[in-house]
C-alpha positions as CSV (number, residue, x, y, z in Angstrom):
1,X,-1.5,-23.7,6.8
2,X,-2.0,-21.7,3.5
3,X,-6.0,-22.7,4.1
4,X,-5.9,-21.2,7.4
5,X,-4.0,-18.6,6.5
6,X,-6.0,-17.3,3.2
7,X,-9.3,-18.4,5.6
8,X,-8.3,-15.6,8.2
9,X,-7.2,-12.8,5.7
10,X,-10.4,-12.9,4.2
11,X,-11.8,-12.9,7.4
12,X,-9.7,-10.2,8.9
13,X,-9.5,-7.6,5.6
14,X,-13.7,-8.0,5.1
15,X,-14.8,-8.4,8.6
16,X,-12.2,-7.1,10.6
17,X,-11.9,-9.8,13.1
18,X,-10.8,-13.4,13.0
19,X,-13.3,-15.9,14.4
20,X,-12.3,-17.9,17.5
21,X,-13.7,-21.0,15.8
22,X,-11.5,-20.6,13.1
23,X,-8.4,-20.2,15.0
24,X,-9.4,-23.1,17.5
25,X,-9.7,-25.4,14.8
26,X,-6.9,-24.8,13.0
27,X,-4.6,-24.2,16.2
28,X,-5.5,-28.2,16.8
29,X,-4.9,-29.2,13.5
30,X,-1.4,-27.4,13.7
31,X,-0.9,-29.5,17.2
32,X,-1.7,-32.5,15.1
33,X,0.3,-32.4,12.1
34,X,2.9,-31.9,14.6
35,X,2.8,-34.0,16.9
36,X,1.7,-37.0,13.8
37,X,5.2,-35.9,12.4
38,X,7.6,-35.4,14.9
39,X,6.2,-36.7,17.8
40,X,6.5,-35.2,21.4
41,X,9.5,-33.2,20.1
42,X,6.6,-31.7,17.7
43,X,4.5,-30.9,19.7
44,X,6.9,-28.7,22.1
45,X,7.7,-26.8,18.9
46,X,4.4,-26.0,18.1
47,X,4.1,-25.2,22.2
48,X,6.6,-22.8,21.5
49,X,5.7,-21.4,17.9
50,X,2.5,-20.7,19.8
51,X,4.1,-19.0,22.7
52,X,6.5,-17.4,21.4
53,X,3.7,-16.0,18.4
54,X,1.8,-14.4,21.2
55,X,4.5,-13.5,23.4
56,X,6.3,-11.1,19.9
57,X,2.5,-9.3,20.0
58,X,2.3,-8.8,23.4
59,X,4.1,-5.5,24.1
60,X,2.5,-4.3,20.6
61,X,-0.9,-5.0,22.1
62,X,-0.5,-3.0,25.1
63,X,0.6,0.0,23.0
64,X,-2.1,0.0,21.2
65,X,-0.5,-1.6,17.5
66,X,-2.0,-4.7,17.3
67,X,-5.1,-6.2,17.9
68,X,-6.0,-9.5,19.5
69,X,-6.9,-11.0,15.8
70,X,-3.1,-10.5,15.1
71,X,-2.0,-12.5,18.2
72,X,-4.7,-15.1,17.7
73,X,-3.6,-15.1,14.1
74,X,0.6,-15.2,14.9
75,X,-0.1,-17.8,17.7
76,X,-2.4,-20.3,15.3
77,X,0.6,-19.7,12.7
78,X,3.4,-20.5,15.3
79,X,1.5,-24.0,16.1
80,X,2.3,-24.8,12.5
81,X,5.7,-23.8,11.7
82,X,7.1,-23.7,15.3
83,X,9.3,-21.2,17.4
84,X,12.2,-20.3,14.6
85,X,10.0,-19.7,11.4
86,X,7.5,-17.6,13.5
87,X,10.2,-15.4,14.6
88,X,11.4,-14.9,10.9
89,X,7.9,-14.4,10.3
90,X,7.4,-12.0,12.7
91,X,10.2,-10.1,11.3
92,X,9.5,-10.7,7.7
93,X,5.9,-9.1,8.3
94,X,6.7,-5.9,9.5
95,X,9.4,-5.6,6.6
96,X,6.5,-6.1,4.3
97,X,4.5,-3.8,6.2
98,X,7.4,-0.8,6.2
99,X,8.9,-1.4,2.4
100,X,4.9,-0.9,1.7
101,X,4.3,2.3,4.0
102,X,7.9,3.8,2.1
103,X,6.8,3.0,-1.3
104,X,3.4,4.1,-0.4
105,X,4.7,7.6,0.7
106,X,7.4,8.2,-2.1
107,X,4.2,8.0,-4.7
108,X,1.8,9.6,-2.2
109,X,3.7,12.9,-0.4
110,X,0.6,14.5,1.0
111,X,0.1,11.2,3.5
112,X,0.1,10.5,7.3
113,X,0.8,7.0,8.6
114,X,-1.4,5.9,11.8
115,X,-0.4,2.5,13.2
116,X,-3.0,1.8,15.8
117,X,-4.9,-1.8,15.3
118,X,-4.5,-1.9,11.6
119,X,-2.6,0.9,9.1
120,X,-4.2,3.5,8.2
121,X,-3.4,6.2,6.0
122,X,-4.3,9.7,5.7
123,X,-5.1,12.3,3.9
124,X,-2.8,15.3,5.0
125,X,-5.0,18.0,3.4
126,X,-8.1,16.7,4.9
127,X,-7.4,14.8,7.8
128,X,-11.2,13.5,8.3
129,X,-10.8,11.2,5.0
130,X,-8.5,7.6,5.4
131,X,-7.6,6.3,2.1
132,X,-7.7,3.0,3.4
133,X,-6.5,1.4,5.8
134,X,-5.0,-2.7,6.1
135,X,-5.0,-4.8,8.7
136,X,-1.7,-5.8,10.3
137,X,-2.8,-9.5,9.8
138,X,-2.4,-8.7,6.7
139,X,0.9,-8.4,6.8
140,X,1.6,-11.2,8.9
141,X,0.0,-13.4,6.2
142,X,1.7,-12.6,3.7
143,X,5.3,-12.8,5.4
144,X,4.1,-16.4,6.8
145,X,3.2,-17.2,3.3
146,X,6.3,-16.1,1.8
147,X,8.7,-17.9,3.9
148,X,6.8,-20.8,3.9
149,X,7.0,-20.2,-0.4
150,X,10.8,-19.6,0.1
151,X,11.2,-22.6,2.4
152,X,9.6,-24.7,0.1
153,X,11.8,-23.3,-2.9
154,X,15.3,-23.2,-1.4
């Protein structure tokens, strides 16, 4: 899971998309470790860790938040960890991604926050220049990472 998931950051922060080879391969191997440990019980939790995954991005997509390399990214995750830890995930990402936007503002006033396929912030005084902007994969990466680093822990 950590391959996969430091394998699609890269891919997502440099290229900006998340190849479909990548997430096929690793959506099967997620089935597989599954289904090799638990059985058929397994596999309908990584069933559901993928729907559920996509289903949490879908009314993001449609308003424009999200792009399909975040769902393809949530969905691969959820075939791993199944339906419960991809909802804490989910939940733990966009946490990250607002504790980073607030400390991000208190430092930097003279900032606007766009949330439209990745973050993207930008200069109030001159509204043509983004300081940068961060994939929301990003974010779910690093929340998947850190449960899975919490899990592990406690």
């Amino acid at each position: 899971m950590l391959i996969f998931l430091s394998m699609a950051l890269y891919c997502n922060v440099k290229f900006k998309k998340i190849y479909n080879i990548l997430v096929g391969v690793f959506l099967v191997i997620g089935f597989l470790v599954n289904v090799g440990f638990n059985g058929n019980q397994g596999f309908n939790s990584a069933f559901l860790g993928v729907l559920i995954g996509a289903i949490l991005m879908v009314v993001p997509y449609f308003l424009g938040w999200v792009s399909l390399n975040d769902i393809k990214l949530i969905a691969t995750l959820g075939s791993f960890v199944g339906p419960d830890t991809i909802l804490t995930s989910a939940i733990l990402g966009t946490g990250i991604l607002l504790l980073f936007i607030s400390i991000y503002i208190l430092f930097r006033r003279k900032v606007k926050v766009k949330l439209s396929l990745n973050l993207k912030l930008i200069d109030l005084e001159n509204e043509e220049k983004v300081r940068f902007q961060i994939p929301l994969g990003f974010f779910l990466a690093i929340s998947a990472m850190v449960y899975w680093l919490l899990y592990i822990l406690f």
